[in-house]
Backbone and ligand atoms as CSV (ligand in chain L), in Angstrom:
chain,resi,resn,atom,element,x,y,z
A,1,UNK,N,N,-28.707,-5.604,-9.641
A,1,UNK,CA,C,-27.894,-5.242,-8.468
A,1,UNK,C,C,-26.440,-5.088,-8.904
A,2,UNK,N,N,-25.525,-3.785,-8.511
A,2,UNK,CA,C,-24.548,-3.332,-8.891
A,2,UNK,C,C,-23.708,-4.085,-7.736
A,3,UNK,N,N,-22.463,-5.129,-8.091
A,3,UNK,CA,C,-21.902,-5.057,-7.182
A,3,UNK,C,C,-20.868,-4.258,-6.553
A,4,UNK,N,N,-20.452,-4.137,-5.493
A,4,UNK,CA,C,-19.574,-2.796,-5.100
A,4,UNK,C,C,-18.341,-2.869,-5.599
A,5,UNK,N,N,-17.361,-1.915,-5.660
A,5,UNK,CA,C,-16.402,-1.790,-6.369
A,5,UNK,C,C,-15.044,-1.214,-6.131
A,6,UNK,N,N,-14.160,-1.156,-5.629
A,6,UNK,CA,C,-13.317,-0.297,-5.110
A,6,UNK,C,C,-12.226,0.246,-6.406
A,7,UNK,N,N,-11.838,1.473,-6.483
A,7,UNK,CA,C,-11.109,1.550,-7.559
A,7,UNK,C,C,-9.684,2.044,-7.013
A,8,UNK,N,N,-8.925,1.815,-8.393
A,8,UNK,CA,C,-7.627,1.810,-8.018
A,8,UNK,C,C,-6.672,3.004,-7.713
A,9,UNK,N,N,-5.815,2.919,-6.702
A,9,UNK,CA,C,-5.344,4.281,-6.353
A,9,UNK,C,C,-4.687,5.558,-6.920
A,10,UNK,N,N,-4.429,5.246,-7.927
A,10,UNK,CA,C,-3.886,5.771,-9.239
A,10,UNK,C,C,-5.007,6.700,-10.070
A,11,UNK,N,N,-4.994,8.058,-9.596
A,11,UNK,CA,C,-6.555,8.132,-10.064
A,11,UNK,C,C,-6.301,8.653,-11.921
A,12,UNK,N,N,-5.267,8.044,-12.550
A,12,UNK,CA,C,-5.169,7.886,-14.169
A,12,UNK,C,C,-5.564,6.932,-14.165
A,13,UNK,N,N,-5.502,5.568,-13.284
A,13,UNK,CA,C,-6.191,3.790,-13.521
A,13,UNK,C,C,-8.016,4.066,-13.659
A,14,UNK,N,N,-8.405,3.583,-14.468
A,14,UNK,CA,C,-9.883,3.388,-14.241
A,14,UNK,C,C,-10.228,1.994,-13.749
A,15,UNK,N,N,-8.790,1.182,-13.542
A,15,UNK,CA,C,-9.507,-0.338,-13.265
A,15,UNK,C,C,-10.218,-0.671,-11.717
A,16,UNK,N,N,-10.402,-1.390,-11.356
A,16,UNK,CA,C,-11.576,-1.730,-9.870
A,16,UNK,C,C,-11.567,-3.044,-9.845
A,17,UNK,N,N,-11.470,-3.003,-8.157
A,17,UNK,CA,C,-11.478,-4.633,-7.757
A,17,UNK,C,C,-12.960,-4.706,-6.988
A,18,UNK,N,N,-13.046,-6.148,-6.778
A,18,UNK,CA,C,-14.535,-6.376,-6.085
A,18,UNK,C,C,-14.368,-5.520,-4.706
A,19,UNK,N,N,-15.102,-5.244,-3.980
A,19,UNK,CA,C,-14.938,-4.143,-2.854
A,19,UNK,C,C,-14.926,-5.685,-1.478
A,20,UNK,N,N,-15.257,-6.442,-1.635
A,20,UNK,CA,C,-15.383,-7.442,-0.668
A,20,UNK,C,C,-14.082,-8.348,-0.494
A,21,UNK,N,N,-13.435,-8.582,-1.415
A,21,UNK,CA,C,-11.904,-8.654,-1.502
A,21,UNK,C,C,-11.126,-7.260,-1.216
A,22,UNK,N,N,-11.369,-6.679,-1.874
A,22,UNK,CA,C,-10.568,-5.085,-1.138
A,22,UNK,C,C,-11.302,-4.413,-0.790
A,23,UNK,N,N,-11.276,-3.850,0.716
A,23,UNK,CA,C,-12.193,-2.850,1.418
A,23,UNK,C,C,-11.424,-2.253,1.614
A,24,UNK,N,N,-11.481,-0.656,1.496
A,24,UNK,CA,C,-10.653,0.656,1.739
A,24,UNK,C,C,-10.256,1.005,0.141
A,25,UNK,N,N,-8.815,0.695,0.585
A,25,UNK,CA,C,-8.615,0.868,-0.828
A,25,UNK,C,C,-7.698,-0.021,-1.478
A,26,UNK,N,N,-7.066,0.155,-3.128
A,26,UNK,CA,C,-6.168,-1.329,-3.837
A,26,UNK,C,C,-5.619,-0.456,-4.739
A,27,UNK,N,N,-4.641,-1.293,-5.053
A,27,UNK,CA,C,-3.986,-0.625,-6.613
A,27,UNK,C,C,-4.197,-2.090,-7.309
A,28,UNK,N,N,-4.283,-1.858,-8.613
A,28,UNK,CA,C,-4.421,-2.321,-9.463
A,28,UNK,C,C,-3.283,-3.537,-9.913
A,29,UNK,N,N,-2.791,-4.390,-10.408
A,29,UNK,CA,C,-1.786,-5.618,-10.842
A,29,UNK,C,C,-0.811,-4.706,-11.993
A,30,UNK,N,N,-1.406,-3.811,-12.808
A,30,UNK,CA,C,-0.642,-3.116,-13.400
A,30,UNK,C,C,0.142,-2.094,-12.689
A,31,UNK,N,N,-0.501,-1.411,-12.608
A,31,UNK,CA,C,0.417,0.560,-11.372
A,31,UNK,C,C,1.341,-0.793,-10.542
A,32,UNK,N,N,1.034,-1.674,-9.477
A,32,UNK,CA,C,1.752,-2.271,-8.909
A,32,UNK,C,C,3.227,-2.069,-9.585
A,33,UNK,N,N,2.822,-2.914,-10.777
A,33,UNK,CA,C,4.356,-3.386,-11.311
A,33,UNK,C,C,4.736,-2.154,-11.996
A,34,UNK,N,N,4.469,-0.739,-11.844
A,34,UNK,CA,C,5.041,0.678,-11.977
A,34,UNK,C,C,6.028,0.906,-11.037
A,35,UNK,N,N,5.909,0.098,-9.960
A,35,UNK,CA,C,6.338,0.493,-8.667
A,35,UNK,C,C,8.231,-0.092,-8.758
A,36,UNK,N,N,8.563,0.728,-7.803
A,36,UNK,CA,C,10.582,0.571,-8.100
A,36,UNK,C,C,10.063,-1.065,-7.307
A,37,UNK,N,N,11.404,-1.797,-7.919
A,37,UNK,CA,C,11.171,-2.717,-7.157
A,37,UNK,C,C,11.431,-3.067,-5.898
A,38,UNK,N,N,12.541,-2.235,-5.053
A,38,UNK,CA,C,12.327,-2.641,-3.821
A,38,UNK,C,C,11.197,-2.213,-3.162
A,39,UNK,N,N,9.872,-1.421,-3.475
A,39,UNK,CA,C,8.911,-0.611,-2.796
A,39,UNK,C,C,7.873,-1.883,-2.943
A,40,UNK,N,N,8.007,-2.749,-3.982
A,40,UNK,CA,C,7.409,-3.769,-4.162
A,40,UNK,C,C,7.936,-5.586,-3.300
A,41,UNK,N,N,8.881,-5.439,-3.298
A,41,UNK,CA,C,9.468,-6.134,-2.580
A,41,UNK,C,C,9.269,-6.068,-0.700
A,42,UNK,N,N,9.391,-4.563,-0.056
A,42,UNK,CA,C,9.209,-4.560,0.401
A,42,UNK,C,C,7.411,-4.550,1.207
A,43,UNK,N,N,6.681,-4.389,0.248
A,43,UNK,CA,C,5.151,-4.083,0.368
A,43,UNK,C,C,5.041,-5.643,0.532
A,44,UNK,N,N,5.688,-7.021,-0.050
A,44,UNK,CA,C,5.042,-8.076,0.122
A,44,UNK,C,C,5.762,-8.438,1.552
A,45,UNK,N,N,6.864,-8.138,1.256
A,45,UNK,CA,C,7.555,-8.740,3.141
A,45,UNK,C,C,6.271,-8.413,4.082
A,46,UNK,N,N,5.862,-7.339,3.933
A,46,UNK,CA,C,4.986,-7.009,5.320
A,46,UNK,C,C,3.596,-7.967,5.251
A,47,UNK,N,N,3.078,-8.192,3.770
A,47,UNK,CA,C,1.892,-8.626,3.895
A,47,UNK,C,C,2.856,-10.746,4.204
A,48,UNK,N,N,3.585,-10.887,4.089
A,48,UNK,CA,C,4.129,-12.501,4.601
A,48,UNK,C,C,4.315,-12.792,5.715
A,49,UNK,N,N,4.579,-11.123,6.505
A,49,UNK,CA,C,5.230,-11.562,7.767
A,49,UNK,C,C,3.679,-11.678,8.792
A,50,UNK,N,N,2.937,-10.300,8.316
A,50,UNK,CA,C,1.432,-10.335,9.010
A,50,UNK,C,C,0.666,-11.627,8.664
A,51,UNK,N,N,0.815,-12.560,7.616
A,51,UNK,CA,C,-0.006,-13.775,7.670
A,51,UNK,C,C,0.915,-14.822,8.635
A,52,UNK,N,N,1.934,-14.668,8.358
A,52,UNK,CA,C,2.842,-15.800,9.567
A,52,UNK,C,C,2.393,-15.401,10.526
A,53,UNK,N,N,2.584,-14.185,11.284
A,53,UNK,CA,C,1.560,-14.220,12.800
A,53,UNK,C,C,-0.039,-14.750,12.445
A,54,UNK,N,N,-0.481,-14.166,12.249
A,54,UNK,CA,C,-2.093,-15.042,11.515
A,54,UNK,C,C,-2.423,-16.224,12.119
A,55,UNK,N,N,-1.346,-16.705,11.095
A,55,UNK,CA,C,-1.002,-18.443,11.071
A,55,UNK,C,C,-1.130,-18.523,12.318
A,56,UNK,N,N,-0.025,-18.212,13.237
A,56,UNK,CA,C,0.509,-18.754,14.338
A,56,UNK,C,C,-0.057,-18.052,15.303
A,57,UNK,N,N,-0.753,-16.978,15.631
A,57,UNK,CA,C,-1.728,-16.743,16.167
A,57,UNK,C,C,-2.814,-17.771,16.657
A,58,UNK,N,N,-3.253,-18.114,15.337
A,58,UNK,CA,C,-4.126,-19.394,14.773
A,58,UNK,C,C,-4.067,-20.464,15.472
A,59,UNK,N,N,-2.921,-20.810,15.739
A,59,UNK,CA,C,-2.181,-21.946,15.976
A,59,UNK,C,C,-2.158,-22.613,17.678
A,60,UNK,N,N,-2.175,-20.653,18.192
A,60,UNK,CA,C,-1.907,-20.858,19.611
A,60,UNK,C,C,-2.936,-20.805,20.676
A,61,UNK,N,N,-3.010,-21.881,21.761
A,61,UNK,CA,C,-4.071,-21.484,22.680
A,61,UNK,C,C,-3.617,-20.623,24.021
A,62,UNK,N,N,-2.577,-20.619,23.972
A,62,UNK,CA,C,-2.358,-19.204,24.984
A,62,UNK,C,C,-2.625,-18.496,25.070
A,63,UNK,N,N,-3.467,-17.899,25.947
A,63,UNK,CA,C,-3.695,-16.343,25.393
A,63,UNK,C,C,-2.710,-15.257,25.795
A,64,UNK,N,N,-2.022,-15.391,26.848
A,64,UNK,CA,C,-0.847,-14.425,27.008
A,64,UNK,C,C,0.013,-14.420,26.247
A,65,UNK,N,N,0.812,-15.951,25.289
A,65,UNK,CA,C,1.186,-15.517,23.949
A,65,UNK,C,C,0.722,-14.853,23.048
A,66,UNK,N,N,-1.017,-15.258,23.080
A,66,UNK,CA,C,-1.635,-14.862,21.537
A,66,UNK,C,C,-1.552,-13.112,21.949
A,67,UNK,N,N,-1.888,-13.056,22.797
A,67,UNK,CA,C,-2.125,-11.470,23.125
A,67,UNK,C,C,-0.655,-10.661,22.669
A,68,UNK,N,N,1.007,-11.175,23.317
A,68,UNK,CA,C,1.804,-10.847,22.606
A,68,UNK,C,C,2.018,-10.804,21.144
A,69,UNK,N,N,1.509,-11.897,20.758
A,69,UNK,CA,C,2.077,-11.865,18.879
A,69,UNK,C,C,0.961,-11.151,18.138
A,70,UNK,N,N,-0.242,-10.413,18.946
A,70,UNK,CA,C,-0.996,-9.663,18.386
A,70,UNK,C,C,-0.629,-8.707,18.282
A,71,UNK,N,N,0.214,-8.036,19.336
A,71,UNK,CA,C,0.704,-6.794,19.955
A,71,UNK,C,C,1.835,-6.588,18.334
A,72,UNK,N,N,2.856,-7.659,18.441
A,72,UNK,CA,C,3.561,-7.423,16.844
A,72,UNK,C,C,2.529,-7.428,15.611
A,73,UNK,N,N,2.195,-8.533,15.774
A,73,UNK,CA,C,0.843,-8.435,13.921
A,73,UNK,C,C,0.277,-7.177,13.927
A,74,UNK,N,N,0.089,-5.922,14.675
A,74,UNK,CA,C,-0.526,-4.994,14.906
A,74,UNK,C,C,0.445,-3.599,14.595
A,75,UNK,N,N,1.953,-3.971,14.742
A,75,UNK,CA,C,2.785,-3.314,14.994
A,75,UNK,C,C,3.298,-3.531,13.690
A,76,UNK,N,N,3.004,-4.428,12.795
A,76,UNK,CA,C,3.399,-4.859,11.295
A,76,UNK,C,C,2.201,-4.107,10.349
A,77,UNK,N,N,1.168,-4.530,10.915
A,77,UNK,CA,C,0.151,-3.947,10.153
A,77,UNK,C,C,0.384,-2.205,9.798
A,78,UNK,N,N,0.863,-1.921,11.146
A,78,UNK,CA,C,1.077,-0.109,11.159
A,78,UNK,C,C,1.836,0.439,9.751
A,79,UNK,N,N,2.962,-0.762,10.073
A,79,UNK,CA,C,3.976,-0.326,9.227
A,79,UNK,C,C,3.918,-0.082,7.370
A,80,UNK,N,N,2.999,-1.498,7.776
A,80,UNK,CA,C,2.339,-1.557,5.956
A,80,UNK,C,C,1.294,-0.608,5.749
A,81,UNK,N,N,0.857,0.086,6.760
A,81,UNK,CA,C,-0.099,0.918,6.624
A,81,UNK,C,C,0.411,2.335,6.136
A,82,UNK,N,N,1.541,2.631,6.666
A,82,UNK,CA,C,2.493,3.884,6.556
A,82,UNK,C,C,3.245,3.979,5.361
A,83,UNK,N,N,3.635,2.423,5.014
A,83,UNK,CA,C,4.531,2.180,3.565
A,83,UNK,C,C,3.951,2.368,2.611
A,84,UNK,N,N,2.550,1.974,2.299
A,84,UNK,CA,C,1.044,1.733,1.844
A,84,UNK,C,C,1.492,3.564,1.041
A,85,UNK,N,N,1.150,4.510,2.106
A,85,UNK,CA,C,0.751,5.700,2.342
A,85,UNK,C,C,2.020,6.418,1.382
A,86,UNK,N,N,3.170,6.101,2.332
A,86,UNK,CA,C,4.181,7.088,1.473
A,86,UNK,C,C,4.837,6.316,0.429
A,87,UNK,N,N,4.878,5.285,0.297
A,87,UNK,CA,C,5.681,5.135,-1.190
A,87,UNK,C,C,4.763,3.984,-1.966
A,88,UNK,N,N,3.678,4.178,-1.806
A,88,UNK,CA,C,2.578,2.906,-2.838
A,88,UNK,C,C,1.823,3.878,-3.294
A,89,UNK,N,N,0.647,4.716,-2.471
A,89,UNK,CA,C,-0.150,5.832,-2.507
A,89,UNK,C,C,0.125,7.165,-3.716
A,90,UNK,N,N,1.462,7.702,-2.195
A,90,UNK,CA,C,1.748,8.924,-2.701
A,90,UNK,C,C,2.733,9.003,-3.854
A,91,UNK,N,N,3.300,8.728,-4.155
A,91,UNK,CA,C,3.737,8.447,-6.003
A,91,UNK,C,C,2.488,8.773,-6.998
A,92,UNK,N,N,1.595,7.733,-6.661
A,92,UNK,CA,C,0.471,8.149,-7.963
A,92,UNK,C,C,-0.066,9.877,-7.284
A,93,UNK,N,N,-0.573,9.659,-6.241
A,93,UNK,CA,C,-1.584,11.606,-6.143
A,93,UNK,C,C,-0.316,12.728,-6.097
A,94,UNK,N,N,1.124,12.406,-6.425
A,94,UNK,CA,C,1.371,13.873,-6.431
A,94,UNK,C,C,1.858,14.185,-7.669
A,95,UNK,N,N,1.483,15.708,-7.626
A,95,UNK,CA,C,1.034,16.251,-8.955
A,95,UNK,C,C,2.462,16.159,-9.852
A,96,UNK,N,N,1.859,16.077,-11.125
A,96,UNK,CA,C,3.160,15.759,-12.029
A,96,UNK,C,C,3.805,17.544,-12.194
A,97,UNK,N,N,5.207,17.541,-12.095
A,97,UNK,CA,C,6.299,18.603,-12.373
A,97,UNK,C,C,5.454,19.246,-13.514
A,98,UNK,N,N,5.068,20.629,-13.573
A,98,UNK,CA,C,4.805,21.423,-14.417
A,98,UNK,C,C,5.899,20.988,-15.450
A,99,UNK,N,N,5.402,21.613,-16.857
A,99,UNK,CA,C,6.755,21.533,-17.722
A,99,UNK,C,C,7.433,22.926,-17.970
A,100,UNK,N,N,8.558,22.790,-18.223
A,100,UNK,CA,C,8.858,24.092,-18.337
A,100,UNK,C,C,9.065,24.792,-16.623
A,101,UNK,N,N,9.473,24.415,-15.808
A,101,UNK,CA,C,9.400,24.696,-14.502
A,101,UNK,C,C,11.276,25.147,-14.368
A,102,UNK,N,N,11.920,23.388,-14.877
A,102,UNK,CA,C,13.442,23.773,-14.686
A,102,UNK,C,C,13.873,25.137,-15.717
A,103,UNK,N,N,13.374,25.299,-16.571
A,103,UNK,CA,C,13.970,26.218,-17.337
A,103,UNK,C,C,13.686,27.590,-17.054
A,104,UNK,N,N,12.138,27.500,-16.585
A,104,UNK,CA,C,12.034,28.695,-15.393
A,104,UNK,C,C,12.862,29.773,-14.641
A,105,UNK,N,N,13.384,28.284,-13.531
A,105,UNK,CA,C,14.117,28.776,-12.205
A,105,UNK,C,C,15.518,28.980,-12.831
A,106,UNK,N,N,15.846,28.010,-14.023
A,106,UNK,CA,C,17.132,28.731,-14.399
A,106,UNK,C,C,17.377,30.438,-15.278
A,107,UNK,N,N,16.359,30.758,-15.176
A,107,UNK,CA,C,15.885,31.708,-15.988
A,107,UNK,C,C,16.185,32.777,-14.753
A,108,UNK,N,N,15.846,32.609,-13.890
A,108,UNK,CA,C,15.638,33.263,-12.733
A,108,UNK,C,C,16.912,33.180,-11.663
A,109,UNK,N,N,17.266,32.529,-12.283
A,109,UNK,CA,C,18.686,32.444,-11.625
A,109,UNK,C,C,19.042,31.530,-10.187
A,110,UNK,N,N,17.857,30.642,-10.223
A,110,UNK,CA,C,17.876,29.432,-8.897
A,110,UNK,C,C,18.522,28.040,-9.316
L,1,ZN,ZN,ZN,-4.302,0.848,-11.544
C-alpha cells in the first residue's frame, strides 16, 4: 500500500509531504527558505494568528462569541489563502524570463 503524497509547489522540487498532514497543497522546508523574508514572515503571522482564534475558539462556550471569532478565523484564513496564492505559489509557476529577451527589446528600440 502506497501511502498518499502531496508534492511540492515548486514544480522544479520533486520533494512530497505525507498527504494527511498536507491536504491540497505544501511547499517544501527548502523553496520555503527561497522565499524573501518578509513573504515568510508574513506567511507565519497568519498561520499564529488563525491558531490563537483556534485556541480561543476552543476555549469559549458562547456561542454568539464563538460564532464572532469564527467570522475573523475565517476572514484570516482568506487572507493566507490569497498570500499562499500570490506571493508563496506564484513565484515558483511563473515562467522564467526568456534569455536574451532584454537585449531584444533594446534592439528594437523599447
Ligand atoms: Zn520544494
Amino acid at each position: 500500500m502506497t501511502e498518499a503524497r502531496t508534492p511540492c509547489i515548486n514544480p522544479r522540487c520533486r520533494r512530497t509531504g505525507p498527504a494527511d498532514e498536507f491536504p491540497g497543497e505544501m511547499i517544501c522546508g527548502r523553496c520555503f527558505r527561497t522565499l524573501p523574508e518578509a513573504t515568510r514572515k508574513e506567511h507565519r503571522r497568519y498561520w499564529r494568528e488563525i491558531k490563537k482564534w483556534d485556541r480561543r475558539i476552543g476555549r469559549t462556550a458562547d456561542v454568539l462569541k464563538t460564532s464572532r471569532m469564527r467570522a475573523i478565523r475565517n476572514r484570516l484564513s482568506d487572507q493566507l489563502n490569497r498570500h499562499w496564492d500570490t506571493y508563496i505559489k506564484a513565484p515558483f509557476l511563473a515562467p522564467e524570463k526568456p534569455e536574451g529577451l532584454d537585449a531584444f527589446l533594446e534592439e528594437v528600440g523599447l
